[in-house]
C-alpha positions in Angstrom: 7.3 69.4 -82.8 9.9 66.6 -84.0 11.3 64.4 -81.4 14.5 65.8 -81.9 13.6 69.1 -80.1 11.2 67.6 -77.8 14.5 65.4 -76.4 16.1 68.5 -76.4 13.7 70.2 -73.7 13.8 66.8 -71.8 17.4 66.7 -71.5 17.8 70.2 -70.4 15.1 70.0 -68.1 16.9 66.8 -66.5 20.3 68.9 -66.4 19.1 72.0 -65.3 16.9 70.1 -62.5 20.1 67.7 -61.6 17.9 64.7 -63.2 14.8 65.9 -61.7 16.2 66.0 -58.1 15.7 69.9 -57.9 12.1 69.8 -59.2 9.5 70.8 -56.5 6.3 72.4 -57.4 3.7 70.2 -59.1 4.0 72.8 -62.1 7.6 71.6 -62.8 6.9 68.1 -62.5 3.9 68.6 -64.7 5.9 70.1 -67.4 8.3 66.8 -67.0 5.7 64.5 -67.4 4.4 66.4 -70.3 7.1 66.8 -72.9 8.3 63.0 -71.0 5.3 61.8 -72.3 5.4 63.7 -75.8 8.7 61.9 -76.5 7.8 58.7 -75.5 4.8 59.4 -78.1 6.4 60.8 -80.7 9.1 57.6 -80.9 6.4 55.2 -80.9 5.2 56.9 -84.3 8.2 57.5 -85.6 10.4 54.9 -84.9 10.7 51.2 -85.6 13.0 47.8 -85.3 16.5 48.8 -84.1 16.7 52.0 -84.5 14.0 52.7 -81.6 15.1 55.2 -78.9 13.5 53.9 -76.0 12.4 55.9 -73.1 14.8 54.0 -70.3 17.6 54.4 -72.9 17.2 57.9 -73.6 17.0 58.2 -69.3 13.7 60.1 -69.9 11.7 58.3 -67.5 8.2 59.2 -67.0 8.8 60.6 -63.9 12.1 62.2 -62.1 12.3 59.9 -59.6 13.2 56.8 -61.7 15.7 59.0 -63.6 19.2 57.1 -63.4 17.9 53.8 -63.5 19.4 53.3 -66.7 20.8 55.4 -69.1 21.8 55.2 -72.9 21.6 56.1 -76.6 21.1 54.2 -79.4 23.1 51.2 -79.6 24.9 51.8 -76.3 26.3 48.7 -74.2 24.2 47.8 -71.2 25.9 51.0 -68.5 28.2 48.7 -66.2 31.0 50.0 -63.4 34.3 49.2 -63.5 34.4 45.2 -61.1 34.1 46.8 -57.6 35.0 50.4 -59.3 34.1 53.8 -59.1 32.5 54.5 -63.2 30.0 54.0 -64.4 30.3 54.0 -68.0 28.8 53.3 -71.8 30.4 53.9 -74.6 28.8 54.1 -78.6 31.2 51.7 -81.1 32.1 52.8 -85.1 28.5 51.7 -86.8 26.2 52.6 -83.3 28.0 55.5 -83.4 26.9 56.7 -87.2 23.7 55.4 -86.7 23.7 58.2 -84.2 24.8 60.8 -85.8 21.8 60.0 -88.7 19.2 59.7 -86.3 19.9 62.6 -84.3 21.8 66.1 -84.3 24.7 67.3 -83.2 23.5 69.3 -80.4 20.7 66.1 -79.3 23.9 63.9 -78.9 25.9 66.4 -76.7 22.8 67.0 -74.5 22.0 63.4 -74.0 25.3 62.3 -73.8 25.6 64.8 -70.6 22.5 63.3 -69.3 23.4 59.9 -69.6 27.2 60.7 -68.0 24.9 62.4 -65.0 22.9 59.2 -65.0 25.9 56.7 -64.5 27.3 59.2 -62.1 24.3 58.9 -59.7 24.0 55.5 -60.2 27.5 54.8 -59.0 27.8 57.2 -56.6 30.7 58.5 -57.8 31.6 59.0 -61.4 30.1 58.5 -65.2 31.6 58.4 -68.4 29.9 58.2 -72.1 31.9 57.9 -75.2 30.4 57.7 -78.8 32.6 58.6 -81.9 32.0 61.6 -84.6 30.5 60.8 -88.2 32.9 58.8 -90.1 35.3 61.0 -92.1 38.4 62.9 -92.0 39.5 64.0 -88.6 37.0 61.9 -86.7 37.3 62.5 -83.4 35.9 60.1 -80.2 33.8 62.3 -77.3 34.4 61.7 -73.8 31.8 63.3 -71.2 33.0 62.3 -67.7 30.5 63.4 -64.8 30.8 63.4 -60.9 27.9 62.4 -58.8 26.3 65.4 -56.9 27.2 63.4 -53.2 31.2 63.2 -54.3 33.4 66.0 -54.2 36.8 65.6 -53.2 37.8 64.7 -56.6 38.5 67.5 -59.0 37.7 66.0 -62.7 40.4 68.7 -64.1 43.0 66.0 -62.7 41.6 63.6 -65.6 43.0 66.1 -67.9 46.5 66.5 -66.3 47.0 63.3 -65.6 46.3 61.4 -69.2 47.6 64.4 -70.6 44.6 65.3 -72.6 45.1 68.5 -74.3 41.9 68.9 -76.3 39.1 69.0 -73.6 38.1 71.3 -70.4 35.4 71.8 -68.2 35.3 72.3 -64.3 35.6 70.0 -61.5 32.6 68.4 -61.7 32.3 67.9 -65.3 34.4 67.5 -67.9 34.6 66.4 -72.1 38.0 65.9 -74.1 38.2 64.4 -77.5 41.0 62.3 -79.1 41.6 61.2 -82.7 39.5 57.9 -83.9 42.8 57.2 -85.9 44.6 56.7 -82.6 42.9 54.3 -81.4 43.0 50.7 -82.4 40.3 49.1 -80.0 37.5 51.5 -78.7 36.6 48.9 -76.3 39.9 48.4 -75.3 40.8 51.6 -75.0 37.8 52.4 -72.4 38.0 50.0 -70.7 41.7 51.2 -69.8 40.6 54.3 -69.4 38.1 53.6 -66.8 40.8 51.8 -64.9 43.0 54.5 -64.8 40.4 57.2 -64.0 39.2 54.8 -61.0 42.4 54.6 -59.8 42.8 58.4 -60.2 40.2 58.7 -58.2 41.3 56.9 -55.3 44.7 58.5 -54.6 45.3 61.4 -52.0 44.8 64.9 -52.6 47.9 66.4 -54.6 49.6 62.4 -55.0 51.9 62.6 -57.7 50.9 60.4 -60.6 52.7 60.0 -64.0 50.8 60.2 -67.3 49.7 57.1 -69.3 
């Protein structure tokens, strides 16, 4: 199997098992370690210098209870919260994010990308955000996935939407993804950082608060 499907069986596994929280019989955690372990194989063979996925950055860890630890893609910046914030985020720049998008598929991306967002979510506590940016070309777009940790819920993520006035995006309160136009959007870095300001403070404001759009 290529490492590209394999990945794709770990990353389900991790979302269907809430990042390996759910798993319970010794079958389940023997199929983790299994296709973990056929990854972390598979890369060593296939992949050299910089353009190695590593198992902590894919948040494939050999086993479910050190997933979270870290998370990541290819390229992404070391996952750091907001100063004394609520996000945990990373976020893929212009080059890491073609790199990406050669090394991997579409539909490898999107599931890792959730994973990861999971991953920063439990790791805060709170929330998680990823961000990586479509092949180069006309109409590029930037990806958001923004995640809620399992132990928070009395933020709805659909305010995100609302609020920045994001019209191409959904999802449900406890996950959501929106997508904006690379064009727009002089500084990426810039840009999320802001963004992860703004969603913190989001975050922190009662129940039905009135907040005008940025």
């Amino acid at each position: 199997m290529s490492r590209n499907i394999v990945l794709a069986v770990v990353t389900g596994i991790i979302g269907d098992s809430r990042m390996g929280l759910l798993l319970k019989s010794e079958r389940e955690k023997r199929a983790y370690r299994t296709f973990s372990n056929l990854f972390n194989n598979l890369l060593a063979r296939t992949t050299v210098g910089e353009t190695k996925l590593l198992r902590h950055e894919a948040g494939v860890p050999g086993n479910p209870e050190a997933v979270g630890e870290r998370g990541g893609l290819p390229g992404v910046l070391p996952a750091a919260p907001a100063p004394g914030g609520r996000v945990g985020y990373c976020f893929l720049g212009d080059r890491d994010s073609a790199r990406l998008a050669r090394e991997f598929d579409r539909d490898t991306v999107i599931a890792a990308a959730r994973s990861v967002a999971d991953s920063l979510a439990e790791g805060s506590g709170w929330l998680g955000l990823v961000c990586y940016c479509d092949p180069p070309g006309d109409g590029q777009l930037v990806q958001f996935r923004l995640r809620r940790s399992r132990r928070y819920k009395t933020f709805d993520l659909r305010q995100v939407l609302e609020l920045f006035g994001f019209r191409d995006g959904g999802g449900h309160e406890g996950a959501i993804g929106f997508r904006l136009p690379r064009a727009g959007i002089s500084s990426l870095g810039d840009y999320v950082n802001s963004l992860v300001t703004g969603i913190d403070e989001a975050s922190r404001r009662p129940a039905g608060a009135d907040a005008s759009r940025r």
